[in-house]
C-alpha positions as CSV (number, residue, x, y, z in Angstrom):
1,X,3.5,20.7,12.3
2,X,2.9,21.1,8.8
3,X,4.3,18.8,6.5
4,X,7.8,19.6,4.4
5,X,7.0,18.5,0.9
6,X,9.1,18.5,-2.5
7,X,6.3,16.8,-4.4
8,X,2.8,16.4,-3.8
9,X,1.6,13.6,-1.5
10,X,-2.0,11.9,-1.1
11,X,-3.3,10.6,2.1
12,X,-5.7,7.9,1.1
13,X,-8.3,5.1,2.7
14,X,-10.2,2.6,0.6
15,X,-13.6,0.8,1.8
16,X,-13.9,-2.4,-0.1
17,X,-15.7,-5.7,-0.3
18,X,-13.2,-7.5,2.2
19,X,-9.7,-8.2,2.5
20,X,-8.4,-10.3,-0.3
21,X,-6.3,-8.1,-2.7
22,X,-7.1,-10.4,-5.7
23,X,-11.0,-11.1,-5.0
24,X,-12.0,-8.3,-3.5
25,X,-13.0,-4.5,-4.8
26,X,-12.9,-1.1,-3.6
27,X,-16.5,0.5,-2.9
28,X,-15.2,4.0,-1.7
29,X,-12.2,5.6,-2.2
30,X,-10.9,8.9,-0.5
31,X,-7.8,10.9,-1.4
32,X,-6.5,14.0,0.2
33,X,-3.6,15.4,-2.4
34,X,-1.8,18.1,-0.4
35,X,0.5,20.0,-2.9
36,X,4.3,21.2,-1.8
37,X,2.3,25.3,-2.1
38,X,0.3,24.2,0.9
39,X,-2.8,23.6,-1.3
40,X,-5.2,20.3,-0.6
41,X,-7.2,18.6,-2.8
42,X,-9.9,16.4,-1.6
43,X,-11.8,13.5,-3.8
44,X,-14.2,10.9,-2.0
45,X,-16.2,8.7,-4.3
46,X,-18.3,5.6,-4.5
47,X,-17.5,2.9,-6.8
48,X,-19.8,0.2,-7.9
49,X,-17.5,-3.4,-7.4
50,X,-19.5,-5.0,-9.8
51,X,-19.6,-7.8,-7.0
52,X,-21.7,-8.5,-4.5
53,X,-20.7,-6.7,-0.8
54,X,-21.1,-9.3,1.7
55,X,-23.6,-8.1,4.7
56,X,-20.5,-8.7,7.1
57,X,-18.5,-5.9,5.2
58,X,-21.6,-3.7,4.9
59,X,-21.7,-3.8,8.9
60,X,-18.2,-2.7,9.0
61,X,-18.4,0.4,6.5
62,X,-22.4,1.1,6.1
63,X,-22.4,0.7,2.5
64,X,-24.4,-1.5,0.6
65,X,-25.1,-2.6,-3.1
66,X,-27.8,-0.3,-3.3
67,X,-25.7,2.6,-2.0
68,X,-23.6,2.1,-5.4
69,X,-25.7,0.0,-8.3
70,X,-25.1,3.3,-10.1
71,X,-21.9,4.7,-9.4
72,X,-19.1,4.2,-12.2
73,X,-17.0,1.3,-11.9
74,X,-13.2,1.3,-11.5
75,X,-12.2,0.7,-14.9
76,X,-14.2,3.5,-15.8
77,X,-12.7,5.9,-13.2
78,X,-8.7,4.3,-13.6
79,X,-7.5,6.9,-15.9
80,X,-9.2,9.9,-13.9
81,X,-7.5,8.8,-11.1
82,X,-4.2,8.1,-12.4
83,X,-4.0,11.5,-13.5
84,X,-4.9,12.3,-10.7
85,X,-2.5,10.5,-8.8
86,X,0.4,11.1,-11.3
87,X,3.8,12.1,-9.5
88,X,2.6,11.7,-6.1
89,X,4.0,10.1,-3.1
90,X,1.0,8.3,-1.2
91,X,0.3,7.8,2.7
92,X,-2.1,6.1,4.5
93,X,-2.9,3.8,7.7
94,X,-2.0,-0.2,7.1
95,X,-1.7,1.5,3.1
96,X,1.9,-0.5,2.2
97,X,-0.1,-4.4,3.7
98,X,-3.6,-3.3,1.9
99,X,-4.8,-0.6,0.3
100,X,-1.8,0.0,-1.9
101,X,-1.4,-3.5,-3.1
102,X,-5.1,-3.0,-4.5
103,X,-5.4,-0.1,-5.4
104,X,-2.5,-1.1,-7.6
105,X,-4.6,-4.7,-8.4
106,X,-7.7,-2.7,-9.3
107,X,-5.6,-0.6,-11.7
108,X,-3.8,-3.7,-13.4
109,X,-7.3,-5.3,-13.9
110,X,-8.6,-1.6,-15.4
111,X,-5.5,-2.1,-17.8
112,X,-3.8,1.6,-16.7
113,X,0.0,1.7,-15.9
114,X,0.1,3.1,-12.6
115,X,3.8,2.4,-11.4
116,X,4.8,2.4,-8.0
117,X,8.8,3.9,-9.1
118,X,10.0,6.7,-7.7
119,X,7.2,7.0,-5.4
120,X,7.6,7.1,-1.3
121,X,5.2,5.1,0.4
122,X,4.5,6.5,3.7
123,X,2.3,4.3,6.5
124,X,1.0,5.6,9.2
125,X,-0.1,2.8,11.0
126,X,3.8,1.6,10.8
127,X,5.0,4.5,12.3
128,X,2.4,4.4,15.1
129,X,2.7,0.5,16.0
130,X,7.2,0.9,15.9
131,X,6.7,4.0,17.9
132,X,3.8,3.2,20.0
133,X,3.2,-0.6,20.0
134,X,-2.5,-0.2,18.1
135,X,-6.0,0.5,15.5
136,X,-6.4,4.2,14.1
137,X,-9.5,5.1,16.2
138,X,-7.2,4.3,19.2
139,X,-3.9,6.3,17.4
140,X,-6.6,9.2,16.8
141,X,-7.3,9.5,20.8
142,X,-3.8,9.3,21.7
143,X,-2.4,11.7,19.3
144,X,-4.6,14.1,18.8
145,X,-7.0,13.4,22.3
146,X,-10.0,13.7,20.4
147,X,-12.5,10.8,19.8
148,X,-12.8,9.6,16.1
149,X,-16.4,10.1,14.3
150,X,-17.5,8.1,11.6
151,X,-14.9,5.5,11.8
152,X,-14.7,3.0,8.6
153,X,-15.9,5.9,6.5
154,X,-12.8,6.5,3.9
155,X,-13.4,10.6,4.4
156,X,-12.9,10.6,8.1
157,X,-10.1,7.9,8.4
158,X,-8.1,9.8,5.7
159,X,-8.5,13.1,7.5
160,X,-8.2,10.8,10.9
161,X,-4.4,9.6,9.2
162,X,-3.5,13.2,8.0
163,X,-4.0,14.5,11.5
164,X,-1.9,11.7,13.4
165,X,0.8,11.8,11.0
166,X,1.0,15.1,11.3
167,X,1.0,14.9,15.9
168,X,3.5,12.1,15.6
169,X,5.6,14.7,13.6
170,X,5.4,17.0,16.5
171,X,5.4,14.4,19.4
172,X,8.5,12.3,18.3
173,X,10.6,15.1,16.8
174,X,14.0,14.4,18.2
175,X,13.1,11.4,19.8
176,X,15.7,8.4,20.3
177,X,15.2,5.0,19.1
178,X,17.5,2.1,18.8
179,X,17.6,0.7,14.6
180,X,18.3,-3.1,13.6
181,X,21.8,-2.5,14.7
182,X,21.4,-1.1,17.8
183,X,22.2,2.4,17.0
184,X,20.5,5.4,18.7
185,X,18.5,7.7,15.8
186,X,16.1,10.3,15.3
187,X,13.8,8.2,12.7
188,X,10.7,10.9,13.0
189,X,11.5,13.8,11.1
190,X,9.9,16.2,8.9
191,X,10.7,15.0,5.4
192,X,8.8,12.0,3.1
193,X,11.8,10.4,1.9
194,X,12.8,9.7,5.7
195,X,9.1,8.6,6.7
196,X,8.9,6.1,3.8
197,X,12.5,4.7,4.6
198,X,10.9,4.0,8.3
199,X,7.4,2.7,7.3
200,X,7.8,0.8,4.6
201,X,9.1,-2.5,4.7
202,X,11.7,-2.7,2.1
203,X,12.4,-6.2,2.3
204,X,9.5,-6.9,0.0
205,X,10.0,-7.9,-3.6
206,X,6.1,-7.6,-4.5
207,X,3.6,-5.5,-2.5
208,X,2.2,-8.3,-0.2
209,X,5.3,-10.0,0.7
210,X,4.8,-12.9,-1.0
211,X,8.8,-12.6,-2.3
212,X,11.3,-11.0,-0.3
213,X,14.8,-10.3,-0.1
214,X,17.2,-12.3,1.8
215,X,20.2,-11.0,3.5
216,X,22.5,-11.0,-0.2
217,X,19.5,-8.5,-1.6
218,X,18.4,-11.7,-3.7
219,X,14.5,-12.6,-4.3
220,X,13.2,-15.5,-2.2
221,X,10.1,-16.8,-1.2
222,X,8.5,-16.2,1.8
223,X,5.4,-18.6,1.9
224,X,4.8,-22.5,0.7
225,X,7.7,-25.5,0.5
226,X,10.0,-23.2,-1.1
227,X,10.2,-20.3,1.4
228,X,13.7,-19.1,1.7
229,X,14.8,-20.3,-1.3
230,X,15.7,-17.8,-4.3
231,X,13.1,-17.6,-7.0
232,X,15.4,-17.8,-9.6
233,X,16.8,-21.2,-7.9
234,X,13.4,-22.6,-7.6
235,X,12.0,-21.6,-11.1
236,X,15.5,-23.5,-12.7
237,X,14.6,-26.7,-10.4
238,X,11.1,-26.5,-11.0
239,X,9.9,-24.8,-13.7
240,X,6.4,-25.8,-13.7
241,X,6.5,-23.5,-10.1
242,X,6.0,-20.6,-11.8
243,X,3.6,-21.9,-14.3
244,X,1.2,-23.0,-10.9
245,X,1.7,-19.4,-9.3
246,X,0.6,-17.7,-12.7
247,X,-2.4,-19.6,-12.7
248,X,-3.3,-19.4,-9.2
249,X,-4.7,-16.8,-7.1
250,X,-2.3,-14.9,-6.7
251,X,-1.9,-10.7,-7.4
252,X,-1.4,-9.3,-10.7
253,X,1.6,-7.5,-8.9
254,X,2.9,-10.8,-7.5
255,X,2.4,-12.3,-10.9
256,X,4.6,-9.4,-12.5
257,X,7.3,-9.7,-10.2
258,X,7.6,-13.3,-11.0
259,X,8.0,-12.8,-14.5
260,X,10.4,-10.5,-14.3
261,X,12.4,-12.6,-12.7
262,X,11.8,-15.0,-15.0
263,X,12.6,-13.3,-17.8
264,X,15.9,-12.2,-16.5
265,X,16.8,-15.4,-15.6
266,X,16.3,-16.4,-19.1
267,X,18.1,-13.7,-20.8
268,X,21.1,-14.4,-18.1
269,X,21.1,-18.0,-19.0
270,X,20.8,-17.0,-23.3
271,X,24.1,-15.2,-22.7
272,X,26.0,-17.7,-20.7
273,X,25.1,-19.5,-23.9
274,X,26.2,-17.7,-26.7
């Protein structure tokens, strides 16, 4: 089933030098941009991280600090890919828990505005593990019965997600499953906005989940001695909170959310004032 689009979308998979969003770097990036005329655009490239790839990560994806001394750095491909990128809904498998979150990290730290509004977020792997409690190799065989080639490689897990998406579309079309409330519906249908609304995981306030939204639709935390409690609350009580997050390791995207909060916390409280 081919995919019903009203704006171009891009499948993506990133190979990078581990799993921390704010320490670690993308080495390979793949996108597939298919266009709402049925047209595809593919781009693969190598990026040097400028850091070292540990040997464990190399043994995982094949690549290694030699395979990318010369390649152009992030920074120095941000803008190209933003273009690129520009008015695009983006997919991928596990994309909304990691490869979003830094792709979006490794475009703060190239100073390029690439902003996540009005964009649907569709995960794969989401879709897969709500409608068939497993890892894409595993997703590949099931869907599309063929055995996966070159897994790890961003190319051929990007194509790999593309063709599963594309088999769930046509296995689960009018199938019946029961929502938060118990209600019968049809979740898998052919259209992005719907997709996103059941893969993503709208209770985040930041891409990680380090804030979320409690049941009133207000930001809380959702990790340390404050979890559950409102970030405005907390930063009121203890200011010197947000001062420790801001200098910790935390994301850039994390760090923005904060501040906004922050700030309109402020300008609440400076006209309560006057």
């Amino acid at each position: 089933m081919n995919l019903k689009l009203t704006k171009p979308i891009a499948f993506f998979d990133l190979e990078t030098t581990g799993i921390n969003v704010v320490t670690d770097r993308i080495v390979e990036i793949c996108l597939l941009k298919l266009n709402p005329d049925n047209t595809q655009e593919l781009k693969t490239l190598r990026i040097n991280p400028t850091i070292p790839i540990p040997a464990v990560t190399t043994a995982i994806h094949g690549i290694t600090d030699e395979d990318v001394k010369d390649c152009p750095t992030f920074k120095e491909l941000a803008k190209s890919l933003a273009q690129f990128l520009a008015n695009t809904d983006l997919a991928g498998y596990n994309s909304n828990k990691f490869d979003v979150p830094l792709l979006v990290e490794e475009f703060l730290r190239a100073g390029v505005d690439f902003d996540l509004k009005g964009r649907r977020l569709v995960d794969v792997q989401n879709i897969f593990h709500k409608m068939e409690p497993r890892t894409l190799v595993a997703a590949y065989k099931f869907y599309c019965n063929q055995d996966l080639i070159n897994a790890h490689g961003a190319e051929a897990d990007t194509m790999a997600t593309f063709e599963v998406l594309k088999s769930q579309l046509d296995k689960y079309e009018n199938v019946e499953v029961k929502d938060a409330k118990g209600n019968l519906v049809k979740p898998i249908v052919n259209d992005i906005q719907a997709l996103h609304d059941f893969s993503y995981n709208s209770k985040n306030v930041d891409l990680v989940g380090h804030l979320v939204y409690n049941d009133k639709g207000v930001e809380t935390f959702n990790f340390g001695k404050h979890k559950s409690k409102t970030v405005e609350s907390v930063f009121k009580m203890e200011p010197s909170y947000y001062d420790w997050m801001i200098k910790s390791d935390f994301p850039l995207s994390t760090k923005n959310a904060i501040t906004a909060i922050k700030l309109r916390g402020f300008n609440n409280s400076s006209v309560n004032i006057s």
